[in-house]
N, C-alpha and C positions, 0 to 999 in steps of 0.2 A: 504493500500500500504506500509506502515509504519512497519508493523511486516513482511511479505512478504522483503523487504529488509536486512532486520536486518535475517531475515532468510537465504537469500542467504548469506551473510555477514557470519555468520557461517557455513555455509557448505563450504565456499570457503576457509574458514581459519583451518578449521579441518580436510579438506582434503590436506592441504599444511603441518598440521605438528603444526601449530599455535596455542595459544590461543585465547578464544574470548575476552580476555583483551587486546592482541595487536592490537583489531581493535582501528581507528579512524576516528571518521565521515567523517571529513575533507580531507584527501587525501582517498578516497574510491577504490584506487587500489593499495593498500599497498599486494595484494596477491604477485604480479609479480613486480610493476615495484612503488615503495613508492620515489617519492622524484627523479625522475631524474633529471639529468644535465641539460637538457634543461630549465626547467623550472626557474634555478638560473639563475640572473642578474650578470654578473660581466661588468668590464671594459674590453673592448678587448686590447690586448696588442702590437696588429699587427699595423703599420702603416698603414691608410689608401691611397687610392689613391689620388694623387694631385686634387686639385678641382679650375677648369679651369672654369673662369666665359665667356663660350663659345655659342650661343646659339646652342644647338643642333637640329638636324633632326627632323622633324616633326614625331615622331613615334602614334602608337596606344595610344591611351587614357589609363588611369587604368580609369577599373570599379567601378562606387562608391560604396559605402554600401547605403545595404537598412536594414533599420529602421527593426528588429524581437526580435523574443524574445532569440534568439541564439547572444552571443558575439561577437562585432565588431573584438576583438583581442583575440586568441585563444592560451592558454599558452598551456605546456607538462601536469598539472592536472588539466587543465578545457577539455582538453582530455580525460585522463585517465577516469575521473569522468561521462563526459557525454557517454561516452560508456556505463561504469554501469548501466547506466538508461537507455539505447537503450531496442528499440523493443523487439531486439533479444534474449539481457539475461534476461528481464521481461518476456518473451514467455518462456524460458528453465525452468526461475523460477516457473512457473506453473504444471511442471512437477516434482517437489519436493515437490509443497502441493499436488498435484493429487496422486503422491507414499505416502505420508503422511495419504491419504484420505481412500488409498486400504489398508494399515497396523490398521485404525480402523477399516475398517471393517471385518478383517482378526480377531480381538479383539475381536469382540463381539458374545456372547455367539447367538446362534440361540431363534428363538420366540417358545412360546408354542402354541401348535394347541386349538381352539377352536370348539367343535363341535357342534353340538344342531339338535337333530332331532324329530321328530313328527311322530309314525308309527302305524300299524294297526286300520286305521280310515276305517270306514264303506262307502263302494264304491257304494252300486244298493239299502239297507235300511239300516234299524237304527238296533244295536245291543242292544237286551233286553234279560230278564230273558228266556221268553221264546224264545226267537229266539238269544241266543245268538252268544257271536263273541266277537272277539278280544282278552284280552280289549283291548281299546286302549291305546299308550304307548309314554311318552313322555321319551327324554334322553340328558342328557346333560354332555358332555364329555369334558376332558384334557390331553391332551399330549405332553410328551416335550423327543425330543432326547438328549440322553446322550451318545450317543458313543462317540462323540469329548474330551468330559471328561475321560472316559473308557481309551480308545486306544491314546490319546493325540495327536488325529487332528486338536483338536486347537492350542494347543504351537507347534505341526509341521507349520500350515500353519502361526503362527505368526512370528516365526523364518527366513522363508520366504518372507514373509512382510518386517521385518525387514531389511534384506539383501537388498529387492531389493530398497527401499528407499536411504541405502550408496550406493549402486551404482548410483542411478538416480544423487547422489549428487556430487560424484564425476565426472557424464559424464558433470553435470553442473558448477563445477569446470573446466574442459577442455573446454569446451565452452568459460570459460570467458576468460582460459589463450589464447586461438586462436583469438578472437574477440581485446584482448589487444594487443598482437602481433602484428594483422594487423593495429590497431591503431598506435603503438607508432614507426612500420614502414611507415607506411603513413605520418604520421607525420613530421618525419624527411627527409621524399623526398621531402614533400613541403618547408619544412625550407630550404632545402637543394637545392630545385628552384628556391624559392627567392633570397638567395643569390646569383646565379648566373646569378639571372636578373640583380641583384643589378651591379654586374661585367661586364656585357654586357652594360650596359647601363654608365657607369664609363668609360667602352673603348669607346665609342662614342662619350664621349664628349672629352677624351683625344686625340682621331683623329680628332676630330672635332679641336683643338687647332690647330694640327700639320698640318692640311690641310690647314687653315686662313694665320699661317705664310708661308706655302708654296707661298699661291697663290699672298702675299706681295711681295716676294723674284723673283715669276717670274714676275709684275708689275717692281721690280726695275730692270729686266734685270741680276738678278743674280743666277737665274736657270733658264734651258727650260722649255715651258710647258712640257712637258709629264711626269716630276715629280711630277706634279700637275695633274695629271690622274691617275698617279700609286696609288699615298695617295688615290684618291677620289675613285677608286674599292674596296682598302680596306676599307673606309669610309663603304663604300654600303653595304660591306658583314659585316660589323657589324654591322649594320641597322640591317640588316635580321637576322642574331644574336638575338639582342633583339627581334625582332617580334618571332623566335624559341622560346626563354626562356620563354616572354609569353604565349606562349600557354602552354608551359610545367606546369608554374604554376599554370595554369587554371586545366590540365588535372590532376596535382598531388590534388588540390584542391576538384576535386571530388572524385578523390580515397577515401581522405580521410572522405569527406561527407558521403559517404557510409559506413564507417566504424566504423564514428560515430552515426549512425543510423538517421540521419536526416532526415525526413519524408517531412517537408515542404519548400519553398522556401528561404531559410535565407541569401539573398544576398549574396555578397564577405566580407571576412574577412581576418584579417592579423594575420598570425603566428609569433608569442613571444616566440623567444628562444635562442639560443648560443649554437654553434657549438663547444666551446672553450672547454680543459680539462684539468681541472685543477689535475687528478689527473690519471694518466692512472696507470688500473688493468695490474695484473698481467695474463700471460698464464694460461690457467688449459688442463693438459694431458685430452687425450680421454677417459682412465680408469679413472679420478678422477670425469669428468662430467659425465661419464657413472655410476659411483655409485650413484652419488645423484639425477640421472634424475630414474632411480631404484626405486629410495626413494621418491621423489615429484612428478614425471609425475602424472595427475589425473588419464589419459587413461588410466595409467598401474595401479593405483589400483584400478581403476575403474573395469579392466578384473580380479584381483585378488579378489576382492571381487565380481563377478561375478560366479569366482570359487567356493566361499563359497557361495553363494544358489544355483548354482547347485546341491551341496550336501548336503544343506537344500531341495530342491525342491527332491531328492531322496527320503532323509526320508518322505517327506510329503507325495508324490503317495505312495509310502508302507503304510505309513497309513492309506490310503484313499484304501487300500481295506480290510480293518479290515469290518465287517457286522454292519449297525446301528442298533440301539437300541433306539426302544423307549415305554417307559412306558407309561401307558394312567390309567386313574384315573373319573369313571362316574358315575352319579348320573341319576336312571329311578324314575320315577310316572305315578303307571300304575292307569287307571279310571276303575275302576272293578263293580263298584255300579249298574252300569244302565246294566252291558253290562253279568255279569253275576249275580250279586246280592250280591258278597262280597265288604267288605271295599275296597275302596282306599287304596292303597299303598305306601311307598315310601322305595326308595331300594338303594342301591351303588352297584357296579363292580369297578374290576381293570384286568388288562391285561400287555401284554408287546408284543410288534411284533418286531422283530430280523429276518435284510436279510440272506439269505445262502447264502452266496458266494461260490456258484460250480460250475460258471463256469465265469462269468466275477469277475475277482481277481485284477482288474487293470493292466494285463500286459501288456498290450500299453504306459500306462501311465508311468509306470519303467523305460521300454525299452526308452521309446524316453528321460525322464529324466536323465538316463544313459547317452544316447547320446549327449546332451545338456551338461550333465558334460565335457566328452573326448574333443566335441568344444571348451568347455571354456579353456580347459586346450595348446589347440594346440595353438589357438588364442595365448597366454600368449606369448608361443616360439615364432610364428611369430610376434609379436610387437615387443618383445626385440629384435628380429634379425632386424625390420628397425627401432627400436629406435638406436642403435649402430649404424647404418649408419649416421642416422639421427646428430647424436652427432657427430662422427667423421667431417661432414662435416660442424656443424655452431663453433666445437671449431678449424677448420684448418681455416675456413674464421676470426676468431675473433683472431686468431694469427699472420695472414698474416698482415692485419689490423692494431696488436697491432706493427706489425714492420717497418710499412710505417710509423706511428705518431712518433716512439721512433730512428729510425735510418735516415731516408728520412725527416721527417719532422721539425729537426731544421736548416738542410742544404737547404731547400726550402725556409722556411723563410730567413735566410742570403740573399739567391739569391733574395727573391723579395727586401729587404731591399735594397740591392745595387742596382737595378732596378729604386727604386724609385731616389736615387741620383745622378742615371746617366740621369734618367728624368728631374731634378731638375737642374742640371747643366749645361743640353743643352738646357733645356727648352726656355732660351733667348739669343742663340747665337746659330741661324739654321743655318746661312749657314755653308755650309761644314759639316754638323753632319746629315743632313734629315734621311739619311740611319741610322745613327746610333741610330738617338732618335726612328722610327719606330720597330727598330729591341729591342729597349731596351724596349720599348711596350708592342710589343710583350710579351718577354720574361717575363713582370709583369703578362700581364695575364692568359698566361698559366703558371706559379707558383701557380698564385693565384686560378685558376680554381681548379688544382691539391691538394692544398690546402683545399679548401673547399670540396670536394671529398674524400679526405681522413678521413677528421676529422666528416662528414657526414657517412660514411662506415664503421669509426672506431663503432660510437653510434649503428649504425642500426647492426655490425657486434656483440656486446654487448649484445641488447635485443633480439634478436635471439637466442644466445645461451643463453641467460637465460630462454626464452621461452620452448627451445627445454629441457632444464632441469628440470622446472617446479615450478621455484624459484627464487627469487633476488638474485645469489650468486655474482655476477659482477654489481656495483653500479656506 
């Protein structure tokens, strides 16, 4: 299993452009995505929300962990990593030694024939002097075709071989960039669930505060009830809020189970990660990710190098109607003594048999070969025509992105900052404020929501287009 790794391991880093000195055992998806944000610890720098020692609503339980052999807490490269070793690309990888398999046998020279025969033996009597017959004749022959050497059917069909193996490696390249994609998108929708359970349930206890002083205030006679009805719908609809979020995190949780190829039951787990950026990329034009996804997509040199054995695979059917050739080299011992009265014998022969190609010349074989060329060649144009699309649209989503975290996103933070102070302020002096501390509430959590959505969309808008490029060019 061990050289099988290490095998995909370079085919994924040679077809990105890499050496196999920049591998490292330790982050094992250093193709696409080595070392994300996610996976750094930092301190967040955002104010939390007040923490009101309130008891809240009886919500749904969290499901506990169960005990497997899969981590309780799931970072961004205990992702990346258990992907690697999924089902999926151990399955792709078998079709790198299987093309591996057919390039030796494409290698090896053909066997020699062995023949051995025993002829003119006596059928109704025995052959003698007087009644002779025969003799009989023993033979034992060799043959070996040479036309592959000749006409150079074998360096054509190895050529061929050869091709089709960087292709296999490159489509197994694209497999993994697709399979990590879906990962380190999955990923970040659950981190990105979590947190906004985390929120939903932060607002619940903060209504829950504001609903206790309410229903004080109407006890002293100094609100009506129906204020203390109005807080307690909102109350409810943020119940059902978190009961939403949970399921969200459940359903993003299996997305990403899926993705990480997990076959067996490995109870619930908690995602380790940070939405924070510490350091936001720059824009890249449509024409500059359009050049290097050119240059790194596997698919597309996948089809490029599909084009070279097609016309490998040309030459080879043109060879493959050159006529074989094969020598043969035999040794007779004819039994003469009994059968006519001379010695025993011992003889050699040689020969050569050579097909006449007049009338099958391989042209089927050309012809469809040919045709299989012109495919390859069109295929090329129509990927690059939806790779362009394709780039177009994850480098306009990753710019949109970059301009909600760089423009929107320090005026958000202000506003939940002031949010928290005007919660802070009113916090113990409701009457006369209910309306206003509700509404200041509010306004923290949709900041905040907003927030975490952006800085979520910013990541996933990120590996997307580094996906759709075929490279880590955005870190």
């Amino acid at each position: 299993c061990g050289s099988k790794l290490y095998l995909m391991i370079f085919m994924l880093f040679s077809i990105a452009g890499c050496t196999v000195q920049d591998y490292r055992p330790a982050p094992l998806g250093g193709f696409l995505y080595a070392g994300g944000s996610a996976s750094t610890e930092r301190p967040s720098t955002e104010k939390s929300a007040p923490q009101i020692d309130v008891a809240a609503p009886k919500l749904q339980p969290e499901t506990p962990s169960v005990a497997s052999e899969h981590p309780a807490v799931l970072t961004f490269q205990d992702a990346i990593t258990e992907t690697l070793s999924s089902p999926a690309i151990l399955s792709a990888a078998e079709n790198v030694t299987q093309a591996s398999a057919a390039l030796w046998t494409a290698s090896t020279p053909p066997n020699p024939t062995l023949t051995v025969t025993q002829t003119l033996n006596p059928l109704n009597r025995s052959f003698t002097v007087q009644h002779e017959g025969g003799p009989p004749q023993f033979d034992a022959g060799i043959s070996f075709p040479i036309d592959w050497l000749l006409f150079g059917k074998r360096s054509a069909a190895m050529d061929s071989a050869k091709l089709e193996t960087d292709v296999v490696g490159a489509e197994f390249a694209n497999l993994v960039r697709q399979r990590l994609a879906a990962t380190v998108v999955a990923f970040y929708d659950a981190l990105e669930a979590q947190e906004l359970l985390k929120l939903a349930r932060q607002d619940v206890k903060n209504l829950q505060h504001i609903y206790a002083l309410t229903e004080r205030q109407v006890q002293l006679g100094a609100l009506a009830s129906i204020e203390a009805d109005r807080i307690r719908l909102v109350l409810l609809d943020s119940v059902r809020e978190v009961q939403r979020r949970e399921v969200a995190v459940q359903a993003s949780k299996a997305t990403l189970r899926a993705a990480l190829g997990r076959t067996s039951e490995a109870g619930d787990f908690e995602i380790k990660g940070e939405l924070d950026i510490a350091k936001v990329e720059n824009p890249l034009s449509v024409d500059d990710a359009f050049k290097l996804a050119e240059q790194y997509r596997p698919d597309i040199v996948a089809t490029r190098l599909k084009i070279n054995k097609s016309e490998a695979d040309v030459h080879f059917e043109e060879r493959k109607a050159y006529p074989t050739v094969t020598p043969m080299l035999g040794y007779t011992r004819q039994f003469q003594e009994k059968a006519i009265g001379f010695p025993d014998v011992n003889a050699w022969g040689g020969g050569i048999s050579v097909s006449l190609p007049l009338f099958d010349r391989n042209q089927g074989g050309i012809k469809k070969a040919n045709s299989m060329l012109a495919q390859s060649r069109y295929n090329l144009e129509n990927q690059l025509a939806q790779l362009r699309g394709e780039i177009a649209q994850a480098t306009e989503n990753f710019n949109l992105s970059h301009s909600f975290v760089t423009s929107d996103m320090p005026a958000r933070i202000a506003a939940a900052k002031s949010v928290f102070e005007r919660i802070d302020i009113t916090g113990f002096g409701l009457a006369g404020h209910l309306l206003e501390m509700l509404d200041a509430q509010r306004n923290y959590r949709d900041v905040t929501r907003s927030a975490i959505m952006d800085r979520a969309g910013y990541w996933k808008s990120l590996h997307r287009l580094n996906a759709a490029i075929g490279k880590q060019i955005l870190k």
